[in-house]
N, C-alpha and C positions, 0 to 999 in steps of 0.2 A: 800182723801187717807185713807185706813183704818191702825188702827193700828196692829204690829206685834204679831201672836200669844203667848202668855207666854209661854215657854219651860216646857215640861214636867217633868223637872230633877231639881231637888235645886241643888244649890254651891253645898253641899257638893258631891253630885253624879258628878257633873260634876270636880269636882277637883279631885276623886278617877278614874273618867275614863283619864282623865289628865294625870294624875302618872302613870296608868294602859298602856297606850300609852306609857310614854316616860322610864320605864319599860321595857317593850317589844323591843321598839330600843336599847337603852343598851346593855340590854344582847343579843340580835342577832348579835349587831356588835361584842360584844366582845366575843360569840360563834363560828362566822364565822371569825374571828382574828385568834382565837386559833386554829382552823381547819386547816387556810393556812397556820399558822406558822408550824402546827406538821407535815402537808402532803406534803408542798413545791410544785411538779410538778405532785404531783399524786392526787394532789386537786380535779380534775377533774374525775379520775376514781372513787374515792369514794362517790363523789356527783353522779353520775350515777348511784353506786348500793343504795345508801341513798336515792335519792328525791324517786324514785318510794314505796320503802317499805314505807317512812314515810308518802308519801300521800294517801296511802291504810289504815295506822296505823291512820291517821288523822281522815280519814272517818267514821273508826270504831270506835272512840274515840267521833266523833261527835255524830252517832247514837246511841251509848249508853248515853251519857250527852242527847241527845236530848229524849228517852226512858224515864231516871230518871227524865228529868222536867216536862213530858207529865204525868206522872205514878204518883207521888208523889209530884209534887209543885206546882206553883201558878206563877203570873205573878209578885207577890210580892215578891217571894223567894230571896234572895241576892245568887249572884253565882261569883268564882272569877273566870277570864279565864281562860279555858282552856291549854290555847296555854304556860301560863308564867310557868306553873311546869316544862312542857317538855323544856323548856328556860335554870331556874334553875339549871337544871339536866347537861344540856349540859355544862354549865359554871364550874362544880363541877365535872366532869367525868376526869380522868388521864390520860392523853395522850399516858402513857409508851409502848404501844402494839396496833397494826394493829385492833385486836378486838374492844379495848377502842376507838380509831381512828373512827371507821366506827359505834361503839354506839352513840358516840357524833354528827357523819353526821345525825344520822339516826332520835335523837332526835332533832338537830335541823330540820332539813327538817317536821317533825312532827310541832311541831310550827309552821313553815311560813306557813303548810297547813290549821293549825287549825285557822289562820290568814286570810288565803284567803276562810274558808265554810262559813264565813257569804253571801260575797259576789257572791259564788255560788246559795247560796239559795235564794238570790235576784232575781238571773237569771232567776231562776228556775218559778219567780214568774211575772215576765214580760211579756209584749206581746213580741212576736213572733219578729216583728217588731222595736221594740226598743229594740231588745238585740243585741249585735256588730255579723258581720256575723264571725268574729271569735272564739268568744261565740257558737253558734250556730251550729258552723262548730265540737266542740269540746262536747254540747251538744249529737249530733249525731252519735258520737263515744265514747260516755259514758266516755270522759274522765271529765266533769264537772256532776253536776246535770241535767238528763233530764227534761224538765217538765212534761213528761205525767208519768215519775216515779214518780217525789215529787206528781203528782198529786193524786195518790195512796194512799198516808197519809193524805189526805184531807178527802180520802173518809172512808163511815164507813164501817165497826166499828171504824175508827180511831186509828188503834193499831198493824202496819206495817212503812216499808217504813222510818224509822228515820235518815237513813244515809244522811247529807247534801254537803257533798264533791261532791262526783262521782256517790253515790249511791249504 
């Protein structure tokens, strides 16, 4: 039996991705608390016009973070997620008014997206075959990452294509 590869990450990385995770749950639940306490039965209309804008805003947020670390950094760079300012933001935003209400949907709905481009870009990078035909199904309507788009950023000059959400 051989033995298990050593991890890439020391304690200390793995104990700030740790925090960086349970972080992230926190303030979503207590993001998404404050939303249904302030909107009660209209929760629902204003996550309808929130998730679409924030998962547009996510993408955009991705392809530029993903621009700045292809342009200017290294694999060694330290970078803190993305996802948790727009968290932040959401947990500190005033309830008092319909605007402030659907700023806070919009930035949470940002976060869960900027939460779920890694695992777009995953997709993106799988066979064909081993991606779920739901995946797939959503590739093809451009609502995820396609692959023969990411595939574009592969190709050179390598300096396109940075969006990992939808694309």
């Amino acid at each position: 039996m051989s033995a298990a590869a050593p991890s890439p990450y020391g304690t200390g990385q793995r104990v700030l991705e740790v925090g960086a995770i349970g972080a992230f749950a926190l303030l979503a639940a207590w993001s998404t608390w404050r939303l249904l306490a302030a909107t009660g039965p209209h929760c629902f209309a204003v996550v309808l016009v929130a998730a679409p804008v924030g998962w547009l805003a996510a993408d955009l947020g991705s392809g530029l973070l993903h621009w700045a670390c292809d342009s200017f950094g290294s694999a060694s760079t330290p970078v803190i997620g993305q996802a948790l300012m727009f968290l932040a933001a959401s947990v500190a935003v005033p309830l008092a008014s319909w605007p402030w209400l659907l700023a806070q949907a919009v930035l949470l709905c940002i976060a869960l997206g900027a939460l779920f481009t890694n695992q777009c870009h995953k997709w993106a990078h799988m066979d064909e075959a081993a991606t779920p035909a739901a995946v797939r199904w959503a590739q093809r309507r451009r609502l995820v990452l396609p692959r023969d788009h990411h595939r574009l950023h592969h190709t050179a000059p390598f300096d396109s294509h940075f969006c990992m959400s939808s694309g």
